[in-house]
VOTI-406274 format. One record per residue: residue in three letters; x, y, z of N, C-alpha, C, O in turn. Coordinates in steps of 0.2 Angstrom, whole numbers, plus 5000, padded with zeros to 4 digits. Example, Ala and Ser with C-alpha at 12.3 -4.5 7.8 and 13.67 -1.06 7.14 Angstrom:
<mikols>
ALA506649725039506249785039506649845039507149835042SER506449895035506849955036506450005039506750065040
</mikols>
This chain:
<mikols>
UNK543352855448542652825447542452835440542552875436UNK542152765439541852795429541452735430541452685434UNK540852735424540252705425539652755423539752815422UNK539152725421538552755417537852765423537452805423UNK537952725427537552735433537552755442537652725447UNK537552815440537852875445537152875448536752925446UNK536952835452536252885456536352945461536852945465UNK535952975460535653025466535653005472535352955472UNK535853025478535653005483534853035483534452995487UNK534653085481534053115482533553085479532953095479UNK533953025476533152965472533352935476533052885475UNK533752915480533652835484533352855491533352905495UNK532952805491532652795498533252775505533552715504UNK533352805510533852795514534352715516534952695517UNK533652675514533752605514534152585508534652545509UNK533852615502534252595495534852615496535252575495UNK535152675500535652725498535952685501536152645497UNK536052655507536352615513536752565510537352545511UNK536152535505536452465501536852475496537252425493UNK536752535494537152545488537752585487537952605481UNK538052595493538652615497538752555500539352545500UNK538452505502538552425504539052405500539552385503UNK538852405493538952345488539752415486540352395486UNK539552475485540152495482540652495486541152455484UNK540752525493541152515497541352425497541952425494UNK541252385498541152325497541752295491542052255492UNK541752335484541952305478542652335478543052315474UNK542752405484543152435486543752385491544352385492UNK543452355493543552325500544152265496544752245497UNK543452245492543652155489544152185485544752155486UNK544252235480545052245477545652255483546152225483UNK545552285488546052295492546352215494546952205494UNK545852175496545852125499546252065494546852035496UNK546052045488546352015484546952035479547351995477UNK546852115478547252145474547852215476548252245472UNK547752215483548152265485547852335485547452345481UNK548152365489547852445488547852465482547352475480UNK548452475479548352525472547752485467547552505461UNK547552435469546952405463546252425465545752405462UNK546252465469545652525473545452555468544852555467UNK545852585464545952635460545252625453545052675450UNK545252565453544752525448543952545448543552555444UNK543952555454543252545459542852595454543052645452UNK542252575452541852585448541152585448540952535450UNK540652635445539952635448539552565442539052535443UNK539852545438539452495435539552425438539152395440UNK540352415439540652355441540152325448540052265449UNK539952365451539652355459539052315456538752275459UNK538752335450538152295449538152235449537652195450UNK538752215447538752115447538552105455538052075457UNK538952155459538752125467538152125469537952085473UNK537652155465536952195468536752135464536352105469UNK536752095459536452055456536351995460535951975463UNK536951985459537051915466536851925472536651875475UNK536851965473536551975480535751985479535351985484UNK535452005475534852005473534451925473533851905473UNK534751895473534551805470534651765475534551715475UNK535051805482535151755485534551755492534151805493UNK534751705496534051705501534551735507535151725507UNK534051785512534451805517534751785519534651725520UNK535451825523535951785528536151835533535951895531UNK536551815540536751855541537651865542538051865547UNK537551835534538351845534538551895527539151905526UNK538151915524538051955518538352025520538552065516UNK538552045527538952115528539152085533539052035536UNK539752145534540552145537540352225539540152255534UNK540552255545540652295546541352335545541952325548UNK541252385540542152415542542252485543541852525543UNK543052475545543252535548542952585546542452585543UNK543352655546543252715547543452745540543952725539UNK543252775534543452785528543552845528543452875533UNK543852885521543952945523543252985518542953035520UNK543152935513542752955508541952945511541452955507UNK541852905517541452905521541152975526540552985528UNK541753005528541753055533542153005538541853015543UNK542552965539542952935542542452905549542452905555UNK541952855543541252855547541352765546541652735541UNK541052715553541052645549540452625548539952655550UNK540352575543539952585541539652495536540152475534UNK539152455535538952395534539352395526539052435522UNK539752345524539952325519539552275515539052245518UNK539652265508539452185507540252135505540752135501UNK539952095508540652045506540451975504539851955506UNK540851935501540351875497540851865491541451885491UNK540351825487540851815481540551835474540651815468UNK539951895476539551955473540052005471540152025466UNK540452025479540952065478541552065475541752105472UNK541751995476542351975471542451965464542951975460UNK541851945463541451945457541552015453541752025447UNK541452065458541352135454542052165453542252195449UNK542452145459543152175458543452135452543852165449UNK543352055450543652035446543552065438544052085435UNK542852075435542652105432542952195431543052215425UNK543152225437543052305435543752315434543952375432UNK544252255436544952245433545052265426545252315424UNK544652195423544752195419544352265412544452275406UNK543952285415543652345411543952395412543852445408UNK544452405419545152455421545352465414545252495409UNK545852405415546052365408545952385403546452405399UNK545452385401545052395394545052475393545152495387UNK545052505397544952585397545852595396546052605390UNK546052595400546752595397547052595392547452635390UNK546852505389546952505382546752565377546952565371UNK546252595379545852625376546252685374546352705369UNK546452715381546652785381547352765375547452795370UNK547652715379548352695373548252715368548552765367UNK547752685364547552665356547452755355547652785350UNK547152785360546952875357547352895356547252945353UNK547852885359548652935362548252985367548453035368UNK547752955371547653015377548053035382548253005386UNK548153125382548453125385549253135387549553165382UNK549453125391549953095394550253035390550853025388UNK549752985390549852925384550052915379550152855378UNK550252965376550452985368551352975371551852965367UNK551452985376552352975376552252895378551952875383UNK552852855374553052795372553152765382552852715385UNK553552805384553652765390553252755397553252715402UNK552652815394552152805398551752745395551952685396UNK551252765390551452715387551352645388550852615389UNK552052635388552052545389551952525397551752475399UNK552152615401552152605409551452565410551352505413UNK550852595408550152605407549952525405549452495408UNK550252505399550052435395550352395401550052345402UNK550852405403551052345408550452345415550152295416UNK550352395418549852415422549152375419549152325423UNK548852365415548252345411548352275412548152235416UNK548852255408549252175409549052155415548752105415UNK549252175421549552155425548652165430548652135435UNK548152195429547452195429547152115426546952065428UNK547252135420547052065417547052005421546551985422UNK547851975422547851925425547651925433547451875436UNK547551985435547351985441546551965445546351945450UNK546051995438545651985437545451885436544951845438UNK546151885431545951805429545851765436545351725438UNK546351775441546651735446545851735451545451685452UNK545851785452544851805454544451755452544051725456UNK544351755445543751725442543851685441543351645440UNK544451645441544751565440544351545450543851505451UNK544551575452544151555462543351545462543051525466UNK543251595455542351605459542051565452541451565451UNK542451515447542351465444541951535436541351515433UNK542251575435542251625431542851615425543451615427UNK542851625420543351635413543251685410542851705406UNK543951725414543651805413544151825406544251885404UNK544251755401544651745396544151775391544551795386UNK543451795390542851805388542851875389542351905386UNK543251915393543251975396543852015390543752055386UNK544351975391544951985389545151985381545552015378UNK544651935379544651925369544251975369544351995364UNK543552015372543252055370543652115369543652155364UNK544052125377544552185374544952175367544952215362UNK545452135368545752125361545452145354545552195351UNK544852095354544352115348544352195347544552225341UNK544052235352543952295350544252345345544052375341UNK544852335346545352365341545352335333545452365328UNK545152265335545352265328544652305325544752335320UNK544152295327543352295322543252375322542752405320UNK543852415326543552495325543952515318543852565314UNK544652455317545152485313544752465308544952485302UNK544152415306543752405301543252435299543152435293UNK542952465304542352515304542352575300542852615300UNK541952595296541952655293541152675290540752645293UNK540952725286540352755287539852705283540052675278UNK539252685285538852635284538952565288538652505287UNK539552575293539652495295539052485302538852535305UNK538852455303538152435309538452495315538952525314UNK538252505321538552535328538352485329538552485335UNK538152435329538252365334538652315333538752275337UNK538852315327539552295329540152295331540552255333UNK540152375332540652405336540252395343540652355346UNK540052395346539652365353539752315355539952305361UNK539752255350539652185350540052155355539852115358UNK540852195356541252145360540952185366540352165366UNK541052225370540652245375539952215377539852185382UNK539652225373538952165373539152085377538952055382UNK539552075372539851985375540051995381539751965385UNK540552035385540852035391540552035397540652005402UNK539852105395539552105402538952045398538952005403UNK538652025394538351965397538551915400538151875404UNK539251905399539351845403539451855408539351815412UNK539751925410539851925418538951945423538951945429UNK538451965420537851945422537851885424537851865430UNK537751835417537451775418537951745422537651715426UNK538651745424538751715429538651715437538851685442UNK538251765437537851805445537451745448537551715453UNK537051725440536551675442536951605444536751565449UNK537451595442537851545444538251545451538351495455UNK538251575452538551605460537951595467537851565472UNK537651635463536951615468536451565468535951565472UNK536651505463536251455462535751455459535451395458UNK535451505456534951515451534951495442534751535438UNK535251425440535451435434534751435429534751405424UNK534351475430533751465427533751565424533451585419UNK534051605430534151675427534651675423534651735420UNK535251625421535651655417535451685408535751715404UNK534851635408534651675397534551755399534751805396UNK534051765405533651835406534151885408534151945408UNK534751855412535251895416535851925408536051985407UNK535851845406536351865400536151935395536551975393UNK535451915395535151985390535152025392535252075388UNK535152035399535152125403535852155401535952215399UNK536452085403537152125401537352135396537852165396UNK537052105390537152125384536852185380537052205374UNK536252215386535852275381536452345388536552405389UNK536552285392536952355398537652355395538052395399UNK538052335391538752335389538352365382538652415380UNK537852355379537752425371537852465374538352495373UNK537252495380537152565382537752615383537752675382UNK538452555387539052575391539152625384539052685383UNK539352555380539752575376539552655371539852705372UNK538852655367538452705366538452755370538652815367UNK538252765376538452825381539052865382539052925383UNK539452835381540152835382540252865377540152925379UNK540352865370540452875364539852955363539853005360UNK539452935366538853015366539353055367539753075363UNK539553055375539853115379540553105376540753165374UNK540853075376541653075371541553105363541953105359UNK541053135361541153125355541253195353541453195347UNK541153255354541453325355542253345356542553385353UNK542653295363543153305362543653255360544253265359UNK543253195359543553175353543753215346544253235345UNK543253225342543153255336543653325339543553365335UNK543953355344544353425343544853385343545353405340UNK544953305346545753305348545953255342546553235341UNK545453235338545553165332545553115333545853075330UNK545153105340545253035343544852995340544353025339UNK544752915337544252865336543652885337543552835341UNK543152905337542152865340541852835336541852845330UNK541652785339541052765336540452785331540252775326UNK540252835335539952875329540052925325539752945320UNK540552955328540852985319541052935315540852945309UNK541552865317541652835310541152815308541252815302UNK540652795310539952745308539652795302539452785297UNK539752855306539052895303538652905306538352945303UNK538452885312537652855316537752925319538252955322UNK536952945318536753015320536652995327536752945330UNK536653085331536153065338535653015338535452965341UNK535253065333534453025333534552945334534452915339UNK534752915330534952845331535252815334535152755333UNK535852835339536152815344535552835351535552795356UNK535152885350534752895356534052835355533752815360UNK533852805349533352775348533652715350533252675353UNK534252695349534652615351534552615359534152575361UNK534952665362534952675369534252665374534252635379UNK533652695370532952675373532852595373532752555377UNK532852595365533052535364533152475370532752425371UNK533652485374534052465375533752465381533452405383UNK533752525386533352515393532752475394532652445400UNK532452495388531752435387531752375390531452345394UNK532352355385532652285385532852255391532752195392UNK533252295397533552265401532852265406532752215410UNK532152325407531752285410531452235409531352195413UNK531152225402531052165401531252105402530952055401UNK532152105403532352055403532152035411532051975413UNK532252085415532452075422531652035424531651985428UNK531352065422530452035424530551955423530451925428UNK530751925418530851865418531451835421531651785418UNK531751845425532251825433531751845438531251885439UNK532051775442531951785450532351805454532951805455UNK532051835456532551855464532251875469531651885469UNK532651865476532351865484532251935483531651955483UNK532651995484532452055483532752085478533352085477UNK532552125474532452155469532552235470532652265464UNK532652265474532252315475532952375471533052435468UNK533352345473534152395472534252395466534252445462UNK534252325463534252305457533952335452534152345446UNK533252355453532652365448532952435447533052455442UNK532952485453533052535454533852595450533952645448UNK534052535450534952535446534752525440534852575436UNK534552475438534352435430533552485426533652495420UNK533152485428532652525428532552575426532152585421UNK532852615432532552705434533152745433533152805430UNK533852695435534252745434534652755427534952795424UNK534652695426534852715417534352755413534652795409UNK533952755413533552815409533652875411533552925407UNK533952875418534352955419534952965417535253025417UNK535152905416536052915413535752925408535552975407UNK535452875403535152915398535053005394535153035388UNK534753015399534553085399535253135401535253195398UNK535453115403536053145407536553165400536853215399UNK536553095396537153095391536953125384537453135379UNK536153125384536153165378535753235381535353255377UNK535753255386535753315386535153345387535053395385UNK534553305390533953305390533553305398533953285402UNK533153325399532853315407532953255410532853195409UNK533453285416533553215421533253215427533253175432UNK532853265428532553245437531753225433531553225428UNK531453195439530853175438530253225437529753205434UNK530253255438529753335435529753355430529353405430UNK530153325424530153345418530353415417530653435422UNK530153465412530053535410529753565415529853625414UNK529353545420529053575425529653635428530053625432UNK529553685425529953735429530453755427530853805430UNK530653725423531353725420531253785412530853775408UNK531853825412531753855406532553875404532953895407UNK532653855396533353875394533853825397534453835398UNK533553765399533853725401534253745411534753725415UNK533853775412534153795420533453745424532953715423UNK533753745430533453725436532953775438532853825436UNK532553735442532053785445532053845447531653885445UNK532853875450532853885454533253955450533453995454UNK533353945443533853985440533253985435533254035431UNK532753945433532553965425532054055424531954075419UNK531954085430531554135429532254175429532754155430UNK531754255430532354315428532854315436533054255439UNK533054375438533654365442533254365449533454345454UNK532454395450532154405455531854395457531454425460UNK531554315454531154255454530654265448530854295443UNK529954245447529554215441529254285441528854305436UNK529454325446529154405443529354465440529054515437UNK530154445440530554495438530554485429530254445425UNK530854555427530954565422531554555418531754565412UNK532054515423532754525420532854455415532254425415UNK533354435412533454405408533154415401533254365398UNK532854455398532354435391531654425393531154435389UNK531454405400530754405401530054455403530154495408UNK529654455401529254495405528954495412528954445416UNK528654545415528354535419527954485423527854485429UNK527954435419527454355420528154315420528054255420UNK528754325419529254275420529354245412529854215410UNK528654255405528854235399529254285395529454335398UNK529654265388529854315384529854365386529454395390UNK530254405383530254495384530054515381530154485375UNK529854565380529454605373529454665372529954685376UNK529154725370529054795370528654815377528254775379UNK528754855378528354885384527754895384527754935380UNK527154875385526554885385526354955382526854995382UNK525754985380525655055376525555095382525755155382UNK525255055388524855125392525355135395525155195398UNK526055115397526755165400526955195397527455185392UNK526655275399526855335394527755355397527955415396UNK527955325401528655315401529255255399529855245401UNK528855215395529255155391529555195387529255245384UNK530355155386530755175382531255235384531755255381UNK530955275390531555345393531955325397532255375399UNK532055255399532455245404532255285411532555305416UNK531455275411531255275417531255195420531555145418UNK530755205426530555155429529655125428529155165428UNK529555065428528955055424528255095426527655085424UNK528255135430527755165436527755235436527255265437UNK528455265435528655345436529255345431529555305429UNK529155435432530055435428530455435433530755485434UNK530555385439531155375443530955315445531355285448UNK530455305443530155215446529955215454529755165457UNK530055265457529855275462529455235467529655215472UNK528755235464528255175465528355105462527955065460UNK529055095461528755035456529354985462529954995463UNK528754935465529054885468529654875468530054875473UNK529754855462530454795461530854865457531154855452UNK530854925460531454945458531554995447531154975443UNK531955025447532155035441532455095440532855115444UNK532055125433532555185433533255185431533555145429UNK533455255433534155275432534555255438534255245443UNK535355245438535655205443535755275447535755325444UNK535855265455536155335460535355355461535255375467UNK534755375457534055425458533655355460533555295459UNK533255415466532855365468532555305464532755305458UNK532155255467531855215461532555155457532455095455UNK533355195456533355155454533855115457533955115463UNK534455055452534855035456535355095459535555155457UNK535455055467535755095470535555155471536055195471UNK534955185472534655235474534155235479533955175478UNK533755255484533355245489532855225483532755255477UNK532355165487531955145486531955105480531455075479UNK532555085475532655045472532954975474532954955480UNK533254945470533454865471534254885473534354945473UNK534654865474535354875478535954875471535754855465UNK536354895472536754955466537354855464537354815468UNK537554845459538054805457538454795464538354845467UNK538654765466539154725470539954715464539854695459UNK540454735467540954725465541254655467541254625473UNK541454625460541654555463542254545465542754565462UNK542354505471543054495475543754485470543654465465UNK544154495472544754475468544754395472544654375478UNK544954365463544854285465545654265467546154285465UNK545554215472546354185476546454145471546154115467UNK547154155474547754105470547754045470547154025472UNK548153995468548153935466548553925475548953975478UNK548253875479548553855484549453805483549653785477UNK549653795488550053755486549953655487549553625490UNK550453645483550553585485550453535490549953485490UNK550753555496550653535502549753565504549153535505UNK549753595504549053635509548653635502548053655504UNK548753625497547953585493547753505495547253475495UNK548653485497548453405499547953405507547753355509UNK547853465510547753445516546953475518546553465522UNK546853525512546153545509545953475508545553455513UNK545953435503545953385500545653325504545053295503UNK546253305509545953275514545153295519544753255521UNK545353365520544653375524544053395517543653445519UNK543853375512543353385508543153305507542553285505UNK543753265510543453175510543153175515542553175514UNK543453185521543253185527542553225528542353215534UNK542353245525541453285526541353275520540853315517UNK541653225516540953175512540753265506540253265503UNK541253315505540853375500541053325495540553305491UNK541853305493541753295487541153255482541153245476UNK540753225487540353165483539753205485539253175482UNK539553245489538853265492538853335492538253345495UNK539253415491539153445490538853485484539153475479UNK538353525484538253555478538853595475538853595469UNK539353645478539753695476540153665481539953645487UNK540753665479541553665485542053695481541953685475UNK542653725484543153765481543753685481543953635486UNK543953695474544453655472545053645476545453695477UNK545253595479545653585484546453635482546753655487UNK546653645475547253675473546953725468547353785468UNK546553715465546653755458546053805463546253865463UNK545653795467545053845470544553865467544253925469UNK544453825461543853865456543353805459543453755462UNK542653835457542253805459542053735457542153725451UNK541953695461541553615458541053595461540753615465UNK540953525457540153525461540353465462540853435459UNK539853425466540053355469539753325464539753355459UNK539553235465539453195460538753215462538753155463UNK538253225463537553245463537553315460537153355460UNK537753315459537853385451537153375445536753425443UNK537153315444536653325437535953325442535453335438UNK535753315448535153295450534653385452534853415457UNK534253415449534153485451533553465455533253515456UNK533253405458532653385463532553415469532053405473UNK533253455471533253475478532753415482532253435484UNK532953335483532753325485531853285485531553265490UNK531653295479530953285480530753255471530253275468UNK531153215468531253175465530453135465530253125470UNK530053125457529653085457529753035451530253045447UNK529452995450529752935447529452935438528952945436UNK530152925432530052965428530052915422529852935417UNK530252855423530452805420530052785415530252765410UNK529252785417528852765414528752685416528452655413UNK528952655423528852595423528152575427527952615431UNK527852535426527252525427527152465435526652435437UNK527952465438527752405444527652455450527552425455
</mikols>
């Protein structure tokens, strides 16, 4: 999976999330369907938005879903598809941005990449996307040849690029690809009056790709020597984050001047959730609460000391702020007493010296360190594969907060990882509809 628009299930209303599992499963479907299993592989959280587009424009049917089987990444649950030629559209498209990513890694040496026979194994694989893509977009009356010279282009204008050169020119092919694969939504759907406003949405949604990308790539690029755009450029954060608002802005305004029968996915994807990828990629508040509660960059539920907003631990005081010198009137501050007695005895939350009453692990104090378990082994081969399976099958990988690595067993977090809302998300966008 790769894409800049990872929603929350905890920002979607159950209806949004339905469709938006619709449209992905669906683009899942359509590569299986035209391109064979291994072209599954492509499946992508931006690619699905062509589907949502098109299918946003058109007038109700009740042929816009297909029911399908049992999945594993579903909980081996079935479940309403979208299928159409929104979807085909989208697999045609995320081929070719496969493609594009591949070529990419090539040109880095990422990797595995870096040996010759992988390598061309890889360049041929991309290849053979390419036309696969074409053959798609030739059917749904698409020239996804516009896809294909953007890729090309990119290599030559980064080997051009150096400090002082625009960052939007290095965007510019990216820019051209998804606008045209937007504006042709509206052509699918019969709407040729959305393709100027659609075109502009895909053109400010292929800068973002591209600038986002380049955010979070750009630390280990710079350890490993790989190309960015913004180290050769020059272009500060400050200025790649001002481009990127920039940018958001532009796709709602664009989208206001399109019509469509329902909007509601759309707006929501286009909207709300790119100013969370936004925030996500340079490192700033992503749930809708802002700073509310949050400190040192932790969640609610971590920003105070170790024994909620009352405790003293971490550097803070008593009120949960900063830590400071002990107040004058505890004529036992600084003995290694406890804040109340010299055993701490009376003192609620504990203190003092460790083993004497008052303190840790002593009567009446807070409970003594816990020794931490010896950590297990790497599982094997076989029996990581079958961990693996059942972490599909109950949906943790994509919906768990914490699960043990099917092989390596270190901890991981599902793809709602960056959401710390516990569910109660408010709306943060700034949009006024």
């Amino acid at each position: 999976m790769f894409g800049i628009v990872r929603p929350c299930g905890h920002r979607l209303t159950d209806g949004l999330k339905t469709e938006w599992m619709a449209h992905l499963c669906g683009l899942c479907l359509a590569l299986r369907s035209d391109h064979g299993q291994f072209s599954r592989i492509v499946t992508n959280y931006d690619g699905l938005i062509v589907s949502v587009l098109t299918e946003a424009q058109l007038e109700h049917t009740d042929g816009r879903r297909r029911t399908a089987g049992p999945c594993p990444l579903r909980g081996m649950r079935t479940a309403p598809v979208a299928r159409g030629e929104g979807a085909r559209l989208a697999a045609a498209v995320s081929l070719v941005l496969a493609s594009a990513k591949v070529r990419d890694h090539i040109a880095d040496r990422d990797g595995l990449l870096k040996r010759g026979p992988l390598a061309a194994a890889a360049r041929k694989v991309a290849t053979g996307w390419d036309r696969a893509g074409a053959r798609t977009g030739a059917e749904l009356g698409f020239d996804t040849a516009v896809l294909v010279d953007a890729v090309d282009r990119q290599p030559e204008i980064e080997a051009l690029a150096g400090p002082g050169t625009p960052l939007l020119t290095v965007t510019e092919p990216t820019e051209t690809a998804t606008a045209a694969a937007f504006a042709h939504t509206a052509v699918l759907a019969g709407r040729p009056g959305n393709s100027a406003p659609l075109a502009e949405a895909g053109r400010l949604f292929g800068r973002l790709a591209h600038l986002l990308d380049a955010v979070e790539d750009q630390g280990a690029d710079e350890a490993s020597g790989a190309w960015n755009p913004l180290t050769a450029t020059g272009t500060s954060l400050a200025e790649a984050r001002r481009l990127a608002d920039d940018a958001v802005r532009g796709i709602r305004l664009a989208l206001r001047d399109a019509e469509f029968t329902d909007d509601r996915l759309a707006h929501v994807l286009l909207a709300h959730e790119l100013r969370v990828s936004v925030d996500r990629a340079f490192g700033t508040t992503v749930c809708g609460h802002g700073d509310h509660g949050r400190h040192e960059g932790r969640s609610t539920h971590e920003g105070h000391g170790a024994y909620g907003a009352y405790g003293a631990y971490e550097g803070r005081d008593s009120h949960g702020g900063p830590g400071g010198p002990p107040p004058q009137g505890n004529p036992y501050a600084g003995q290694g007493a406890g804040a109340y007695g010299p055993y701490g005895s009376n003192n609620p939350y504990g203190g003092g010296h460790p083993g004497i009453p008052g303190g840790p692990g002593g009567p009446g104090g807070m409970p003594g360190p816990v020794p931490e378990p010896p950590r297990p082994g790497r599982r094997g081969f076989w029996a990581g594969c079958a961990v693996f399976v059942g972490l599909c099958c109950t949906c943790k990988l994509c919906c768990a907060k914490e699960y043990e690595g099917p092989w390596s067993r270190k901890k991981r977090e599902g793809c709602c990882r960056d959401c710390d809302c516990d569910g109660n998300c408010c709306d943060c966008c700034g949009c006024d509809c």
